[in-house]
Residue, then its C-alpha position, 0 to 999 in steps of 0.5 A: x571174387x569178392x561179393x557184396x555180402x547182405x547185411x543180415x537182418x535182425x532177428x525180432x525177439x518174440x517179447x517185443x513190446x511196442x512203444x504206446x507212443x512214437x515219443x517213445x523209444x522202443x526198449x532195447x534188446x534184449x528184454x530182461x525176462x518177466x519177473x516172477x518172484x513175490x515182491x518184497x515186504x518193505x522193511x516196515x513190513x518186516x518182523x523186527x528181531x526179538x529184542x533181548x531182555x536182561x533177566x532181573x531178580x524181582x522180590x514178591x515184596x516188590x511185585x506185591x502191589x502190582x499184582x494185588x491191583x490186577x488179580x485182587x481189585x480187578x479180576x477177584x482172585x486172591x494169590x497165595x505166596x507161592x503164585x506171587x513167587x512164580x509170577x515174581x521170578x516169570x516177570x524178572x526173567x521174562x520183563x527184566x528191569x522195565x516190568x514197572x517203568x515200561x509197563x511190561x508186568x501189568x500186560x503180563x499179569x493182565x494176560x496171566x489173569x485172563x488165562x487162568x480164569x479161561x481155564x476154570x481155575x479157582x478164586x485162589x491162585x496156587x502157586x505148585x497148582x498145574x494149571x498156573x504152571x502150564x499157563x506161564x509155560x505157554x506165554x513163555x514162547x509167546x514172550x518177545x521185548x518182554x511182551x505178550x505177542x500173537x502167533x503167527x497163525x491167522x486169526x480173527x484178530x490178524x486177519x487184517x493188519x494195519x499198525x505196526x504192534x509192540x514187535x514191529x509187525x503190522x496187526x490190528x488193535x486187539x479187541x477187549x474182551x471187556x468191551x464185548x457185547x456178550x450175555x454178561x456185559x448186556x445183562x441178558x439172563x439164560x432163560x434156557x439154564x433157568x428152566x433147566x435148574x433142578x427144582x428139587x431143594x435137595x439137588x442143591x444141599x451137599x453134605x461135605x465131610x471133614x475129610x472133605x473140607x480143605x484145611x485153612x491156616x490163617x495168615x497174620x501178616x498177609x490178613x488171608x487164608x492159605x490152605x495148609x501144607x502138612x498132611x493129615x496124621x494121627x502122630x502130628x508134631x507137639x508143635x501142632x498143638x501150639x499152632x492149634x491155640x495160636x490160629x484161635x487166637x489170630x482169627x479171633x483176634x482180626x474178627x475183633x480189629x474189624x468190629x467198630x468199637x475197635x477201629x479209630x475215628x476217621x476225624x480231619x486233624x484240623x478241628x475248632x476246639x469245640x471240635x477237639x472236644x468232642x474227638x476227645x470223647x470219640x477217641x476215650x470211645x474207641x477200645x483198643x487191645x493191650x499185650x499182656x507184655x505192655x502191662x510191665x511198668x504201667x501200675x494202675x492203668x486200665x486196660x482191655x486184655x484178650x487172652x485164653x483163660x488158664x489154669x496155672x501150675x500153682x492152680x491159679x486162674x490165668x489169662x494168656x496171649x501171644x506175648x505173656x500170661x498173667x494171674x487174674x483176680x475175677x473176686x469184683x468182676x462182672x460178667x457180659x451179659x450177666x444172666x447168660x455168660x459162662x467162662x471154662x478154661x480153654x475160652x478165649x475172653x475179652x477182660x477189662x481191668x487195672x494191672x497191679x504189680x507186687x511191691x516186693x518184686x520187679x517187674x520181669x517176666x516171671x523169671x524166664x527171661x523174654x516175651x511169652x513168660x509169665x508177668x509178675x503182679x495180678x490183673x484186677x478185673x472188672x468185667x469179663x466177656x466173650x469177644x463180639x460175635x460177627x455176621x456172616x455178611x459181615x465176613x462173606x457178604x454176598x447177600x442183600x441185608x449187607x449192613x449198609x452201615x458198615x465201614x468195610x466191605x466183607x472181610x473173606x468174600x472170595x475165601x472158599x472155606x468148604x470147597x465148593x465156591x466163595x461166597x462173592x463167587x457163586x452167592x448171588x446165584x445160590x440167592x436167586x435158586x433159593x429164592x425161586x426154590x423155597x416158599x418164603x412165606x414158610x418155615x424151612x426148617x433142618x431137623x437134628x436128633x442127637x445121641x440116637x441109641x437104636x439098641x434102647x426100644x424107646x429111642x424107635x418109637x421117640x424117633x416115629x414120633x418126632x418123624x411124624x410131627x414133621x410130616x405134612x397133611x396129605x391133604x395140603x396143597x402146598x406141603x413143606x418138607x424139612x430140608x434135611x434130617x441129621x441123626x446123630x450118634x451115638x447110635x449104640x448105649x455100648x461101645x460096638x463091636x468092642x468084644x462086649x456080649x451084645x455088641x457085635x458087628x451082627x447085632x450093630x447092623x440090626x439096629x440100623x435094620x430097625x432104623x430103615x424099617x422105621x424110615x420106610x413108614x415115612x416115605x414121602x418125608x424120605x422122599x422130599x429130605x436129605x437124610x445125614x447119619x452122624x457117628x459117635x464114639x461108641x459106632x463103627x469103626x472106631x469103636x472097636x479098638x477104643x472102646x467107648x473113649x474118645x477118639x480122634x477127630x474127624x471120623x469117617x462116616x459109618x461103613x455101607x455094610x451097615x447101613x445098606x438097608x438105609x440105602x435102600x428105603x430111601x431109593x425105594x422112597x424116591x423110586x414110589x413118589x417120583x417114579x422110576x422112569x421120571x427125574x428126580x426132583x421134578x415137581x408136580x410131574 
């Protein structure tokens, strides 16, 4: 028998969401489940895949000015050429062809620039220098499109990003370091780090050694100083002695190009004839320097010359340059100034005079056959000077009483000639010290003694003498002390420890006994100076195996066996005018 069978109702899922309104329909089911997944970035959100960059080779030649605007002009740091080479071949691979037209190097270099002075590096930017190579290694994995982008990492910059950057992702604009209103942009001085500063002079005097000083070679063609890649020896190459003349000859050479006397006029071309007149004058002023090799066909011409003064084969006095050597006839010659020159073989000098050529001879170069020989005929001289001397604001600038008169800047500001900092670098500072440092109402004087020999009784009793003409009244109130006392050697009349009766090691060391018992009747000079010893050729230890003869340049300073009393007058002194439990160089404490 057939029953009626019940429709089933159906079973409401437990999701159900009502319709807010009967216009609406109720969804059907069964409901899709509730999404749980992040949403994706729209695809403006969304990083664009590094673009690929078709490395190039870039010469240094071409990238040169580029990076001279940014390292030089505006950051102050100098590129020798082997930095030029590696952010010339850094730049090809990573920026390809559109480093200039894109504007893809001068961000790079930009960044490069920052980084390096980031890390403390110095004015000169080496190119094998380890910090230059780990700074390029860095960008190298921050590099996409041949531009510098951020890492992923949140930072202060990326914390909110709002505008799409140069790789696609959404950043906002960077912050200049420039536009910072830091210590430096708001001009406010750090009265902490000047309270702080030593007041004691000698706490900013330091003696660097030869050994020290880093070596320059001048650079001709890129008119800067390199620091020289060959090591020191005491068998160098012969080629060295060359290079030796010709480095005197170019540094002196471009110190002249920057004298006024020898830059042309900076007249407009288009002058009235009245104005022609008095250019003609202007330009006649204007000296210039001629080649001895330009001499060759130009009889009875007036020249200005600039040569090394020789002695030739045939005993000949001679003037040499880079180009040639010519015979010099100084019988009508007249020395500038006349009451004070002297001239030596070996001098570098400035000769004005006519060329005359023999007039059984052509005009060669002395027969060997290029540049460089010696040039046939004399040079009639009519007067002979040394090259003009320069001030040192002139070459390293960096002070107040900077000719303001000067046509160009200073020449090496930012050259570190001694290792311890430019001029334009650390100079301003160094002014404001000394000025706060030193009374410019007196005299600071540095005292030097020469050819001291200890083993000669008369030498001791010169030297208290010259000590206490230099030791202020104790009843002064405001004393001024030498800023330093530099004793020179020769320390003994007789080559030490050369074998000799009375020059043994025993006997040398006394005498430097006799020096600190000296020193210890003067302990508050000693105490408010800087005392430097200098040794000569008769001192320790080159004397031993050279017996008095010269020796090779530089030397190292005297042994501490020798000279450990010193050392110790002179802690003794500091120990009993400032005190042991005191700093040293704290005044009136």
């Amino acid at each position: 028998m057939a029953t009626a069978r019940r429709p089933e109702k159906p079973s409401v899922p437990s999701d159900l969401i009502p319709s807010s309104s009967p216009a609406f329909g109720t969804p059907v089911h069964p409901i899709n489940p509730r999404r749980t997944a992040p949403i994706k970035a729209p695809p403006a959100l969304k990083p664009a895949a590094k673009s690929t960059v078709l490395p190039i080779l870039l010469p240094p030649a071409t990238l040169r000015p580029l990076a001279f605007r940014t390292f030089t002009k505006k950051h102050n740091l100098t590129l020798t050429s082997s930095a030029l080479q590696a952010l010339a071949t850094f730049i090809g691979k990573h920026c390809g062809s559109g480093w200039r037209e894109e504007g893809l190097a001068e961000k790079v270099l930009e960044e490069i620039a920052k980084s390096w002075k980031k890390c403390g590096g110095q004015v000169i930017v080496e190119g094998d220098n380890e910090t230059l190579k780990g700074i390029l290694k860095t960008l190298e994995g921050s590099m996409s499109g041949g531009r510098v982008v951020q890492g992923s990492s949140l930072g202060r910059q990326s914390s909110f990003n709002f505008g799409p950057d140069i790789s696609g992702q959404m950043t906002r604009p960077s912050i200049d370091s420039n536009t910072s209103f830091g210590m430096s942009n708001l001009q406010v001085e750090d009265k902490e780090e000047e309270e702080e500063v030593s007041k004691d002079p000698r706490d900013w005097i330091k003696v660097i050694g030869a050994f020290e000083q880093p070596k320059l070679i001048y650079n001709f063609t890129q008119k800067h100083f390199e620091k020289s890649a060959t090591k020191p020896s005491l068998f160098p190459n012969p080629s060295h002695k060359t290079e030796l003349f010709r480095q005197r000859y170019h540094i002196v050479h471009q110190r002249i190009l920057r004298n006024e006397t020898f830059q042309a006029p900076t007249f407009s071309t288009a002058r009235s004839s009245t104005l022609n007149r008095t250019g003609s004058i202007a330009t006649s002023q204007m000296n210039s320097i001629t080649p001895i090799a330009n001499l060759l066909g130009r009889t009875g011409s007036t020249h200005l010359l600039l040569g090394m003064l020789t002695v030739s084969a045939t005993g000949a006095l001679s003037l040499s340059d880079l180009t040639g050597t010519i015979t010099l006839d100084i019988q009508h010659a007249r020395p500038i100034p006349e009451n004070g020159a002297y001239f030596a073989p070996g001098m570098i000098v400035i000769v004005e005079g006519s060329y005359e050529e023999d007039s059984g001879t052509t005009s060669t170069l002395g027969g060997n056959g290029g540049i460089g020989g010696t040039i046939g005929g004399k040079f009639l001289a009519f007067s002979v000077g040394h090259p003009p001397c320069e001030r040192r604001t002139a070459t390293l600038g960096g002070a107040e009483e900077v000719d303001k008169n000067s046509l160009a800047g200073p020449a090496f500001g930012w050259t570190d000639f001694l290792g311890v900092g430019s001029q334009r670098a650390t100079g301003t500072r160094m002014n404001k010290i000394a000025a706060k440092l030193l009374d410019p109402d007196h005299a600071h004087n540095v005292v030097i003694a020469s050819d001291l020999h200890l083993d000669v009784p008369s030498t001791l009793s010169a030297l208290r003498t010259l000590l206490r003409t230099y030791t202020p009244d104790p009843t002064d109130a405001h004393p001024v002390y030498p800023l330093a006392i530099i004793l020179m050697g020769n320390f003994s009349s007789k080559a030490s420890l050369a074998g000799v009766p009375g020059t043994s090691s025993i006997e040398y060391k006394e005498h430097f006994d006799a020096l600190a018992s000296v020193l210890a009747d003067f302990q508050p000079l000693i105490a408010h100076t800087t005392l430097v010893l200098v040794p000569g050729d008769n001192d320790a230890w080159p004397s031993a195996f050279s017996a008095g003869a010269a020796t090779p340049l530089p030397r190292k300073q005297i042994p501490t066996m020798f000279t450990s009393r010193i050392r110790k007058v002179v802690a003794e002194a500091n120990r009993e005018i400032w005190g042991a439990g005191k700093a040293k160089g704290k005044e009136g404490e």
